[in-house]
MARTORLO-656143 format. One record per residue: residue number from 0; residue in three letters; x, z, y of N, C-alpha, C, O in turn. Coordinates in Angstrom, 2 decimals. Last residue first. Layout:
BEGIN
mimi;koldo;npx;npz;npy;capx;capz;capy;cpx;cpz;cpy;opx;opz;opy
NUM;ALA;X;Z;Y;X;Z;Y;X;Z;Y;X;Z;Y $
...
//
This chain:
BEGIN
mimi;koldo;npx;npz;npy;capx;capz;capy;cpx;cpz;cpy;opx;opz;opy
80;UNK;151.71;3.83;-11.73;153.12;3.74;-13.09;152.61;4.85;-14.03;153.24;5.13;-15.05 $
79;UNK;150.16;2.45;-9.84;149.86;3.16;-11.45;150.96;2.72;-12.47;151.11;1.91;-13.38 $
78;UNK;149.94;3.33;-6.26;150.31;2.66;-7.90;149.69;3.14;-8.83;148.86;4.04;-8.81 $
77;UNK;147.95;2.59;-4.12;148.43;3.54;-5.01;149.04;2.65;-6.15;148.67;1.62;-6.71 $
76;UNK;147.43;2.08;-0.88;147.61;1.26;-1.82;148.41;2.12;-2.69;149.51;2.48;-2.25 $
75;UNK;145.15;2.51;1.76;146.12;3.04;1.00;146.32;2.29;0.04;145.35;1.56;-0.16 $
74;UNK;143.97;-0.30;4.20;144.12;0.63;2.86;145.14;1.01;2.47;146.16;0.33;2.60 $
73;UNK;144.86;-0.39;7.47;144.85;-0.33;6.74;144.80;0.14;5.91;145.38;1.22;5.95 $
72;UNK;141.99;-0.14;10.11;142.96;0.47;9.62;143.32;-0.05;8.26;142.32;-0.26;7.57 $
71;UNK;139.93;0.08;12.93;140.39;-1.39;11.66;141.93;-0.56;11.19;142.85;-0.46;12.00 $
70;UNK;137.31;1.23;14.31;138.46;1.13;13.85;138.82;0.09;12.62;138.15;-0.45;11.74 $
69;UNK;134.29;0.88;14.76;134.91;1.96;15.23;136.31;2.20;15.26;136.76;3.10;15.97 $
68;UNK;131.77;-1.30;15.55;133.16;-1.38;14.98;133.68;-0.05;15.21;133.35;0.21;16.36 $
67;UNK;128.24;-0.94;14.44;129.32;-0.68;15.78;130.99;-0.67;15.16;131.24;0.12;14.24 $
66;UNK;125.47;-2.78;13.95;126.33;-2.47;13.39;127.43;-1.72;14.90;127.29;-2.02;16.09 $
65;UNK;122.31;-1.47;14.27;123.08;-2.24;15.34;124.48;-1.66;14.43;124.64;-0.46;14.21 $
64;UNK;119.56;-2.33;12.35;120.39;-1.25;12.77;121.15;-2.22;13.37;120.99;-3.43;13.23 $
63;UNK;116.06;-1.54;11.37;116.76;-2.50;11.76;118.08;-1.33;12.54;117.93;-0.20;13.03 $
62;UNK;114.17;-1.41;8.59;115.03;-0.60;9.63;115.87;-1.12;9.94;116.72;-1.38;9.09 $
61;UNK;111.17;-2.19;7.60;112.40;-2.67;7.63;113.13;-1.47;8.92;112.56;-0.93;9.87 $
60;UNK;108.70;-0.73;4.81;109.04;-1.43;6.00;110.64;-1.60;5.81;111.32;-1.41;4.80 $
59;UNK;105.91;-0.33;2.61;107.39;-0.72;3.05;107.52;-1.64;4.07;106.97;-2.71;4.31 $
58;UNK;104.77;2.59;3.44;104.61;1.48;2.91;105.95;1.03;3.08;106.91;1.66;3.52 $
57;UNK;104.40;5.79;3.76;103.63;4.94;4.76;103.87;3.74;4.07;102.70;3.43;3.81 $
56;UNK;103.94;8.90;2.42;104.34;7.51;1.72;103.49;6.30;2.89;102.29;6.04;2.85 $
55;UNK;104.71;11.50;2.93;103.55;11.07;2.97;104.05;9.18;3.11;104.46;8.60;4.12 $
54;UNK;105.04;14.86;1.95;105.78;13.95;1.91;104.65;12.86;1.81;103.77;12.97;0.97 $
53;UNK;105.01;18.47;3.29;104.40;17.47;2.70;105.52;15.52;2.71;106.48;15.24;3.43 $
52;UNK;103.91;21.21;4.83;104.70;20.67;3.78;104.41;19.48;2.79;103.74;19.54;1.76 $
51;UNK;102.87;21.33;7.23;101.92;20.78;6.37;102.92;20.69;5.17;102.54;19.82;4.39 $
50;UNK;104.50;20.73;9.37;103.74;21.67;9.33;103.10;21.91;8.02;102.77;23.09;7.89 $
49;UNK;106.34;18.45;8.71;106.93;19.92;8.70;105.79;20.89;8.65;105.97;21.89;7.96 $
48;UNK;105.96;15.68;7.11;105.21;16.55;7.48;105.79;17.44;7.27;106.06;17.74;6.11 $
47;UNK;107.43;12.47;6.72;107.52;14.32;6.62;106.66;15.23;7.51;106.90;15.34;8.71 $
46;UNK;106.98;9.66;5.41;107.29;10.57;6.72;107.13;11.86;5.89;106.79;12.08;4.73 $
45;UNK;108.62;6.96;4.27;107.96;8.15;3.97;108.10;9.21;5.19;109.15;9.50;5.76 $
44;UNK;108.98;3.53;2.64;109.24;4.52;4.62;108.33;6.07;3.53;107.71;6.04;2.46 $
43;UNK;110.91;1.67;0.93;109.67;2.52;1.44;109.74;3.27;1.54;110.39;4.06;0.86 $
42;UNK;112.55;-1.05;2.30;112.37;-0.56;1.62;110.71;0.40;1.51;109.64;-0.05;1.91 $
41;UNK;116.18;-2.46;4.11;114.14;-2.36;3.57;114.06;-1.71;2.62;115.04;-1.52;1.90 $
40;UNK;118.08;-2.47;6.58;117.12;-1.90;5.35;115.91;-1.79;5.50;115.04;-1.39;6.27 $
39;UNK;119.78;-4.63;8.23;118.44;-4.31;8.15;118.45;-3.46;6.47;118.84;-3.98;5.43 $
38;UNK;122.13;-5.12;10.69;121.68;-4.94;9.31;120.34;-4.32;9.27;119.89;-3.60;10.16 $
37;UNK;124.34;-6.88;13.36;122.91;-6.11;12.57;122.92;-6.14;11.06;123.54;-6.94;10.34 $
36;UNK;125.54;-9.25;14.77;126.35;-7.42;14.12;125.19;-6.59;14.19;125.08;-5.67;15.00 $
35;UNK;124.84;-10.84;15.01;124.57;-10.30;15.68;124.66;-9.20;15.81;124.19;-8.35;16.57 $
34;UNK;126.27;-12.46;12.60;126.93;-13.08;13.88;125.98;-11.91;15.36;126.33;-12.07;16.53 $
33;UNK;125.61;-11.27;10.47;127.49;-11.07;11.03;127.13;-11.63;12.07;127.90;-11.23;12.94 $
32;UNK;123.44;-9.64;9.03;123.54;-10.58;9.92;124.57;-10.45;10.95;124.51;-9.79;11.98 $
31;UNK;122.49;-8.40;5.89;123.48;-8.28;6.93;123.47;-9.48;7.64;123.50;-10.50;6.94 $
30;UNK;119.89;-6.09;4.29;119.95;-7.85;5.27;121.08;-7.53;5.71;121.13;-6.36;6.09 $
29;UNK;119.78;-4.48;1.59;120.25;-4.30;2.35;120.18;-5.75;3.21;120.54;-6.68;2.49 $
28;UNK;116.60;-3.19;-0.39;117.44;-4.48;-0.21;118.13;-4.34;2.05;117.52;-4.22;3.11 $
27;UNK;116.00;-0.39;-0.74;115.89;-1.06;-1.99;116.30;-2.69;-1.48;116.27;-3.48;-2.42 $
26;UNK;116.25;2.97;0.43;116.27;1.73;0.43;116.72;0.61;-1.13;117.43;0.80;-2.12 $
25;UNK;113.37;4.85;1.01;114.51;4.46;-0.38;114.61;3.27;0.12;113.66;2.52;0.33 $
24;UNK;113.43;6.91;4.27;113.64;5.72;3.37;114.33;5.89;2.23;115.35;6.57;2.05 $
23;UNK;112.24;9.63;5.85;112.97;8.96;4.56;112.38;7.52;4.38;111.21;7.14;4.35 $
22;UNK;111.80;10.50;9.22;111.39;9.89;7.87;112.33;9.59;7.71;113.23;9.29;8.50 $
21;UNK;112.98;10.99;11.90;113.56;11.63;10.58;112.25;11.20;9.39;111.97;12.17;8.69 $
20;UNK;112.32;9.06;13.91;111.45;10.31;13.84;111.40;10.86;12.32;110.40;11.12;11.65 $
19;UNK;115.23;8.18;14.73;113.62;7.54;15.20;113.13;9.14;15.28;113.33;10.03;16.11 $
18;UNK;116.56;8.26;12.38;116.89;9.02;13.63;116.29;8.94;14.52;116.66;9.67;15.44 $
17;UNK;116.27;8.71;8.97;115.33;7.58;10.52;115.85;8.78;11.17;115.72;9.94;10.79 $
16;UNK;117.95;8.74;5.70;117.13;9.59;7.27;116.96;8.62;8.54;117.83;7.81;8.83 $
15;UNK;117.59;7.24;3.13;117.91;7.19;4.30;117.01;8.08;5.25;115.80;8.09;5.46 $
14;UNK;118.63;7.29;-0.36;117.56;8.00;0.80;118.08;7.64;1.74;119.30;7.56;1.57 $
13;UNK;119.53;4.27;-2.31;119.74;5.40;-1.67;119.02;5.80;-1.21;118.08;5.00;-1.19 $
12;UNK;119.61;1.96;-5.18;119.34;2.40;-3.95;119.50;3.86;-4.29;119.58;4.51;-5.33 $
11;UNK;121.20;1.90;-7.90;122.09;1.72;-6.39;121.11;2.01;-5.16;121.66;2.30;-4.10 $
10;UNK;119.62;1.79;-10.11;120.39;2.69;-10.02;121.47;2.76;-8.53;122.32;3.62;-8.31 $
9;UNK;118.15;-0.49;-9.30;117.85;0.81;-9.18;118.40;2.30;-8.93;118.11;3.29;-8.26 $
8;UNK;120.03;-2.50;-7.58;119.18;-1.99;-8.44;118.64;-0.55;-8.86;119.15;0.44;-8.34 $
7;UNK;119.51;-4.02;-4.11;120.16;-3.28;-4.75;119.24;-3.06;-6.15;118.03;-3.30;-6.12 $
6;UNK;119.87;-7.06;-2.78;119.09;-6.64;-3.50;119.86;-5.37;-4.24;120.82;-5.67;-4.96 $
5;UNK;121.71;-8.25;-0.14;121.55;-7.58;-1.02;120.68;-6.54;-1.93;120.81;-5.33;-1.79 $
4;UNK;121.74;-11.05;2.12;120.66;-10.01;1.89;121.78;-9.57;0.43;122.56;-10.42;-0.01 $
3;UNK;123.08;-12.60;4.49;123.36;-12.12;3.41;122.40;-10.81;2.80;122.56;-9.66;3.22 $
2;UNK;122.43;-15.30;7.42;122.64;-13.60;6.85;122.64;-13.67;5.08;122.26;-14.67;4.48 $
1;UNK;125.24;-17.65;7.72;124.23;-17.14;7.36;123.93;-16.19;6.83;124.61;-15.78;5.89 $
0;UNK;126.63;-18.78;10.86;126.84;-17.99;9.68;125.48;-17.48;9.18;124.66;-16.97;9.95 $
//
């Protein structure tokens, strides 16, 4: 199976918090790879300076993540009478 990248547009990327060492990411293209249940965001990294109040733009990198199943439930299904 082959991975699936998604290019988001502008108006669709998001901030991401790093549980690493809490830098922000904008992410700007999502990688999904089904057969190793990973995903990758890319984008550009920014660290935080607590002492120093500050926001400090490192470049763009990739954040690699371990997908985890948690439940399989079915959707609600609403009408519209």
């Amino acid at each position: 199976m082959q991975p699936v990248t998604i290019k988001l547009t502008e108006e669709q990327r998001f901030m991401f918090e790093s549980q690493v060492d809490q830098a922000l990411m904008i992410v700007k293209e999502i990688d999904i790879f089904p057969e190793s249940q990973q995903i990758s965001l890319n984008g550009t990294y920014f660290l935080v300076d607590l002492a120093d109040p500050q926001i400090i733009k490192q470049g763009e990198y990739t954040m690699a993540m371990d997908i985890t199943e948690r439940d399989v439930f079915e959707n609600e299904v609403t009408s519209h009478e």
